[in-house]
N, C-alpha and C positions, 0 to 999 in steps of 0.2 A: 628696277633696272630701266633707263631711260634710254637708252643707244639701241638704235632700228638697223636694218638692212634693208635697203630699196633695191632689189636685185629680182626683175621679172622671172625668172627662174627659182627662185629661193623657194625654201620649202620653212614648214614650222619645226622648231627644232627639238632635237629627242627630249631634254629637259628642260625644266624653268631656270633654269640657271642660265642657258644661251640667249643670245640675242635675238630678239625680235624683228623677222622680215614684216615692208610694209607693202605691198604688192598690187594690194586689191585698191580699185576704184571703183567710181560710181555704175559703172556696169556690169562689173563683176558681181559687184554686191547686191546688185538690183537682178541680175540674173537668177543667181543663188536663191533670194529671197522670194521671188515669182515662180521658183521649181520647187519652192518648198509649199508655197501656198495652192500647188493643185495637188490633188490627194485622191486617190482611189477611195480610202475612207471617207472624204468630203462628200462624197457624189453618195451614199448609203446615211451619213451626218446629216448630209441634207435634210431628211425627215424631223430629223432634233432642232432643226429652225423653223421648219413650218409649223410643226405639231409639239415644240417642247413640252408642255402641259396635259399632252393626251386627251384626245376630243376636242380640243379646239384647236381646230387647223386656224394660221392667220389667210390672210387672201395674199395670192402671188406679191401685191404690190408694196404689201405688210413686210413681206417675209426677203425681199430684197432689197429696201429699206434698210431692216433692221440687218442684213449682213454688210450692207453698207457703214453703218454706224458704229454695229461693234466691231467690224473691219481698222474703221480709223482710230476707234478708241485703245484699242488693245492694240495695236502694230505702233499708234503713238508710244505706248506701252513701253514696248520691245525696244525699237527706236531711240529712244531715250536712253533703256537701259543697256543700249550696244554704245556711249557715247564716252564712257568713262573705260574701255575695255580700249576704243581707239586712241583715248589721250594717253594711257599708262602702258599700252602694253602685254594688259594681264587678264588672262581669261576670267571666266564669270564668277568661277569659286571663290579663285583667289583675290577678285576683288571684295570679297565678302570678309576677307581680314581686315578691311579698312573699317569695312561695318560693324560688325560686331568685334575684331580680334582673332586673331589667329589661331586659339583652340573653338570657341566660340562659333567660328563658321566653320568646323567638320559634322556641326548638328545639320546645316542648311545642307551642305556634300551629301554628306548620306541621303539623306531624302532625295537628293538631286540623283544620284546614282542608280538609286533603287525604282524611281521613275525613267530614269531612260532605259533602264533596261525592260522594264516592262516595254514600254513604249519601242523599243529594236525588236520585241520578239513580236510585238501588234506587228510592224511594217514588215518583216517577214512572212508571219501568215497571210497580209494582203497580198505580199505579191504573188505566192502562192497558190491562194486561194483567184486571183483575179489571173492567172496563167492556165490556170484549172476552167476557168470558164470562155478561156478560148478555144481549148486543144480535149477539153473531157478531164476523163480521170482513167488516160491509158499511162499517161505519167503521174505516179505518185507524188502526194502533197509533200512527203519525205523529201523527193528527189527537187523538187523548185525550191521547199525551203533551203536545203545545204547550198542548192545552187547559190539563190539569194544572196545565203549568209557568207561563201565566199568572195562575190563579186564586192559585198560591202565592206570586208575587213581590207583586198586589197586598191577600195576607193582609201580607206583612213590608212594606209601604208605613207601616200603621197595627198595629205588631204588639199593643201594648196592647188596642188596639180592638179585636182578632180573640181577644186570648183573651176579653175580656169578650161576645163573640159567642158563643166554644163555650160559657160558661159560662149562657147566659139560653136558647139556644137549641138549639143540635149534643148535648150531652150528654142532653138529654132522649131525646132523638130516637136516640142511640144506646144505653141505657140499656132502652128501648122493644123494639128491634130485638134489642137479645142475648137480652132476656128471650124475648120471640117466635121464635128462631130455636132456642133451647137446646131448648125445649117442643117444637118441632119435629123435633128432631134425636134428642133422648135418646126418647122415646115412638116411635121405632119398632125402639128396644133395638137399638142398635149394641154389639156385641161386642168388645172387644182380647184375648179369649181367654187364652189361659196367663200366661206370663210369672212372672220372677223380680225380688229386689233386687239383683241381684248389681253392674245398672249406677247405683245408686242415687247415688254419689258425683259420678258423671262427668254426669247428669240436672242435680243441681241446680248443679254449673259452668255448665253450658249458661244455665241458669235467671239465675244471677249476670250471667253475661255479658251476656243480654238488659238486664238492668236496669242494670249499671253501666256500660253505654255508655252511659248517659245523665249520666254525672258530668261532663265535661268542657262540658256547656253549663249543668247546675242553678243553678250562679247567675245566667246570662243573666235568666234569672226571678226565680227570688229574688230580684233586685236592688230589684225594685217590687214586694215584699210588705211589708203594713205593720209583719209581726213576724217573726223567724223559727222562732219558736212555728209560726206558719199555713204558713211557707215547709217546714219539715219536714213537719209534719204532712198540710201536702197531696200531698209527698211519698208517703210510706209509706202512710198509707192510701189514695189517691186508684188510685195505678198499682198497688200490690199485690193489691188488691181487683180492678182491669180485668184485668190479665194473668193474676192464676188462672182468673178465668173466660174469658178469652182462651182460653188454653192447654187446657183442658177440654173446650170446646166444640169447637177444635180436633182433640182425640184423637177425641170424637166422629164426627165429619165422616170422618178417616179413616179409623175402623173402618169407615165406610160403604162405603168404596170400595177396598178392600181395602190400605189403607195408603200409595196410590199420589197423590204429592203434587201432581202433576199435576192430580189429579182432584180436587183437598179441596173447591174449591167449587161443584161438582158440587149435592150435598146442599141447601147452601142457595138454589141459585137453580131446584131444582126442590119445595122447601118452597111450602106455600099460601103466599101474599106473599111469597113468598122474592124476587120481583124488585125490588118495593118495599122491603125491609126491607134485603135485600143491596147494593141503592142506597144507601142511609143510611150504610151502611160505607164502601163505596167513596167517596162524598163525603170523609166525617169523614177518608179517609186523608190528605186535604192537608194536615190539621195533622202531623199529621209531615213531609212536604215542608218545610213553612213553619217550625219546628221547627228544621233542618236547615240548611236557607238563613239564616235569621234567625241561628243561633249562627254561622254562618261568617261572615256580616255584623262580628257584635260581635267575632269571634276578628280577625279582618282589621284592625279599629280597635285592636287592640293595637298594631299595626304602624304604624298611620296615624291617629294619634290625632283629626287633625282633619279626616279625609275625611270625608264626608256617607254618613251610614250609607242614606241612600233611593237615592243612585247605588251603591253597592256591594253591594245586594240586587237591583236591577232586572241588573246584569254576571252577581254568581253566579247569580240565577234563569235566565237568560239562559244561560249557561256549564253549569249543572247540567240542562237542558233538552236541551243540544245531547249531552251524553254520555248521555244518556237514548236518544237519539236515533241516535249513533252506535257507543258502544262495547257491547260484552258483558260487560252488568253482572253477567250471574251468574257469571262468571271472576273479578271483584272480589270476591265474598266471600269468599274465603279469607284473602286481602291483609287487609280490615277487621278479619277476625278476629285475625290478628298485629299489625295497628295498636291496637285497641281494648286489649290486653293490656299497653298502655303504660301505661292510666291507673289500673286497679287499684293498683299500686303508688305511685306517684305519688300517688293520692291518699292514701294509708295515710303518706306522708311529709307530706304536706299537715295529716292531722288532730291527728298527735304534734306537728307543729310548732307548730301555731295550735293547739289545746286544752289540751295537754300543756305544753309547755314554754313556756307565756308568746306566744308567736307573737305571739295577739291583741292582746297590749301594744303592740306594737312592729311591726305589718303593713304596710310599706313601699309604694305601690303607684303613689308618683311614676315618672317618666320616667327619673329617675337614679337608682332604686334601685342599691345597689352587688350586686353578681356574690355567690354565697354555692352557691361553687362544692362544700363539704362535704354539699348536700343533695343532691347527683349521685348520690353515690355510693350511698346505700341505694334510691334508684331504680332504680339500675340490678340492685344485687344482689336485689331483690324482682322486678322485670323476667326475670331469669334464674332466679331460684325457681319464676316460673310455668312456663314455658317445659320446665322438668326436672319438673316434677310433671304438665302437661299430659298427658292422653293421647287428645284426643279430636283426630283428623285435620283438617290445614289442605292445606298445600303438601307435595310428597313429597321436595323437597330441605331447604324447610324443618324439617318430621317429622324426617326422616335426620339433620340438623346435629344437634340433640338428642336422639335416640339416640345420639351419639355420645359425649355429652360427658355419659349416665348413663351408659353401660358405663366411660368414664374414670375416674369418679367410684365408680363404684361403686354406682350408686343402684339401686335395684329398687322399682318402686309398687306400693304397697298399696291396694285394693279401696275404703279410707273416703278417702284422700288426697285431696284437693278443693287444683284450681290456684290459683282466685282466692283461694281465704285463705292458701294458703301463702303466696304474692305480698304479699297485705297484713301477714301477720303479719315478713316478714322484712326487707320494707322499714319495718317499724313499728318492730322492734328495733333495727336496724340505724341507723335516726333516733336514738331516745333512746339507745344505747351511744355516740354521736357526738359526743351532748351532753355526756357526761360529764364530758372533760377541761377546758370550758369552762365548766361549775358547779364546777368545782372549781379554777380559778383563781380565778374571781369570787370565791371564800368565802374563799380565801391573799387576796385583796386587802383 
C-alpha cells in the first residue's frame, strides 16, 4: 500500500489494511529516540559496560569510549533498519515478508513477540521497583505495577499522539533532570579507580546489544516519519546522544555506592531534588513500556492483518502486566539476551538484500509473498557466528553448548573480536555470496 496521510493530527490506523499517516519529523523522531535511550535500567546496565567480563573493570575513559562506539555502531543499526519501514509504509514484521516471505517471517514475529513481551514486563518492574525507592514499600510493588501497566496500554490507545506528547512535553522535562542529576552526581567526584582496556571489545558488544534490540520494532516508527532522512537521523542522533549520557551517569551513580547495582539509585534520590527530578525518570520509563507493547501490537497484526490493533494493545498490556506481576523477570534476561542475538544477523541479511542487491526494487510485503527460503540460511550462519565469538555469559547450559562447538572448531577468541559484527559481517557475506549464482544466470539470460 503506497498512499500516506499527512495529517498532524492523524493517528495509526486500527488495521493494515488502512492508509498510512506521515506525521512525524525530525524532531519527533529524534525526541522519541533520546527518551527511549535514557533508561532506569541503563544506570544499574551500566555495570555491564564497565565490568562486562567480571574482575576486570575497564577505566572510566575505556568504558565511555566504548559506549560511544557501540552507541554509533548499533543505532547505525536501527537507523538503517527504520529506513525501509519509512519508504513503504510497513511496520518491522511485515516488512520481513519482503525478506524471507510471508509465511516464512511468522518464524522472526514470534520470536519478536515473545521478546517484547518479556521486555514490557522488565519495564514494568522498573518502574515499579524504581517508584518503590522513592516513597518505601508503603505502596505495594502490585499497586505501581497495574499502575504502570495501565498508563502504558492507554499511551498505545493513541500511540501517534503519545509520541507527539514526549516530543512538546516529557523530553524537556527529561533533558532538565539528567542535566540536574549529572551536576549532582559528578561534583561530589565519584571515583571507578584503576581499571584497564583489556575488556574493551566485549563493553562495546554489550553497548550494541543495548541499541540493536531496538531494530526489530524501528520501523513501527519509521512508518509515520515524513522522510527517512528524519527516520534515521532521529535514530542515530536522538538515542546515541541519550544513552551515552545514560550510561555515564550511570557509572557515576555506581562508583557512588561501591558498584553495587542494587544501590545505583541510591545517589539520585538522595541528590538536592533528587526525588523531583528522579520522578521525571521514573515517569518517562513508560515510553518504553508503551514502546514495547505498541511493537508487539504491530508484530501480532502481521499474523492478523485485520484485527483491531486498540483490542490487541489493551490483551498484551493486560497480559504484559500480569507477568510483571507474576513471574521472575530477572530470570528472563538471560533468555532475551539469546533471543535478541537473533536480530543482528537478520538484520545484516535484511540490509544486503534491500540496499545491495536491488531488494528495494522488488520488496514484496503482500499476504502472498512467495517463501525465499535461500535467505535462511545466512541467518542462521551470522546467528551461530555470534554465538562462537560471544563471550560475555548468559545461561550455563547455553555458554557450555558453545564452548563446545569452539573447541570442535578449533576457534580460540581474540581480546578485539566483537559478537555483533562478527554476526553482521557473516550473515552480510554470506547474503551476497548467495546472490551470486542468480546474477549470473540473469546475465547467461
Amino acid at each position: 500500500m503506497t498512499a500516506v496521510v499527512d495529517d498532524a493530527h492523524a493517528e495509526v490506523p486500527l488495521t493494515l489494511d488502512e492508509e498510512v499517516p506521515k506525521t512525524l519529523g525530525l524532531l519527533d523522531q529524534g525526541a522519541f529516540w533520546a527518551n527511549l535511550g535514557v533508561s532506569l535500567l541503563g544506570f544499574s546496565g551500566a555495570l555491564f559496560l564497565l565490568d562486562p567480563l567480571g574482575g576486570r573493570p575497564l577505566t572510566f575513559t575505556a568504558a565511555v569510549l566504548a559506549a560511544v562506539v557501540g552507541s554509533l555502531v548499533g543505532t547505525a543499526m536501527v537507523g538503517l533498519a527504520a529506513i525501509p519501514g519509512a519508504r513503504t509504509g510497513r511496520p518491522a514484521m511485515v516488512l520481513l515478508r519482503g525478506l524471507f516471505g510471508a509465511r516464512l517471517s511468522y518464524v522472526p514475529t514470534v520470536l519478536n513477540i515473545v521478546q517484547m513481551l518479556g521486555w514490557g514486563a522488565f519495564e514494568l518492574w522498573v518502574i515499579a521497583q524504581g517508584a518503590q525507592a522513592m516513597s518505601g514499600t508503603a505502596v505495594p510493588y502490585a499497586v505501581w505495577a497495574v499502575a504502570a501497566g495501565a498508563l502504558t496500554i492507554a499511551l498505545t490507545i493513541r500511540p501517534l499522539g503519545a509520541l507527539r506528547l514526549l516530543r512538546r512535553y516529557v523530553t524537556a522535562g527529561v533533558v532538565v533532570a539528567m542535566i540536574w542529576l549529572s551536576v549532582a552526581l559528578f561534583t561530589r567526584g565519584p571515583s571507578v579507580g584503576g581499571g584497564s582496556w583489556d575488556a574493551f571489545a566485549p563493553a562495546v558488544d554489550y553497548v550494541i546489544a543495548l541499541s540493536v534490540s531496538w531494530v526489530p520494532m524501528a520501523a513501527d516508527y519509521a512508518r509515520h516519519s515524513r522522510s527517512s532522512g528524519a527516520a534515521f537521523t532521529g535514530v542515530v542522533a536522538g538515542y546515541t546522544i541519550a544513552q551515552v549520557a545514560c550510561l555515564a551517569l550511570g557509572i557515576a551513580a555506581l562508583a557512588l555506592v561501591g558498584n553495587d547495582p542494587d544501590k545505583v539509585w541510591d545517589p539520585f534520590v538522595a541528590a538536592p531534588l533528587g526525588l523531583l527530578f528522579f520522578g521525571v525518570l521514573v515517569l518517562r520509563e513508560a515510553d518504553q513500556s508503551f514502546a514495547n507493547v505498541y511493537s508487539t501490537t504491530v508484530s501480532i497484526q502481521n499474523l492478523a492483518p485485520r484485527w483491531d490493533r486498540r483490542v490487541i494493545s489493551v490483551v498484551i498490556g493486560v497480559l504484559t502486566t500480569l507477568i510483571a506481576l507474576l513471574a521472575d523477570v530477572n530470570s528472563y534476561g538471560a533468555f532475551l539476551t539469546v533471543i535478541g542475538a537473533v536480530f543482528v544477523p537478520m538484520f545484516a541479511v535484511l540490509v544486503v538484500d534491500y540496499f545491495l542487491l536491488g531488494g528495494a526494487a522488488r520488496w514484496n510485503t503482500a499476504e502472498d509473498a512467495p517463501s525465499r527460503w535461500s535467505m535462511v540460511v545466512p541467518w542462521i550462519l551470522g546467528f551461530a557466528a555470534y554465538w562462537i565469538v560471544a563471550v560475555t555469559p548468559t545461561v550455563a547450559w547455553w555458554d557450555g553448548l558453545w564452548a563446545d562447538v569452539r573447541d570442535a572448531v578449533g576457534f580460540v577468541h581474540q581480546p578485539w573480536m566483537n559478537a555483533a559484527l562478527a554476526a553482521f559481517l557473516v550473515a552480510a557475506l554470506a547474503t551476497a555470496a548467495l546472490s551470486v549464482p542468480g546474477r549470473l544466470a540473469r546475465r547467461r539470460a
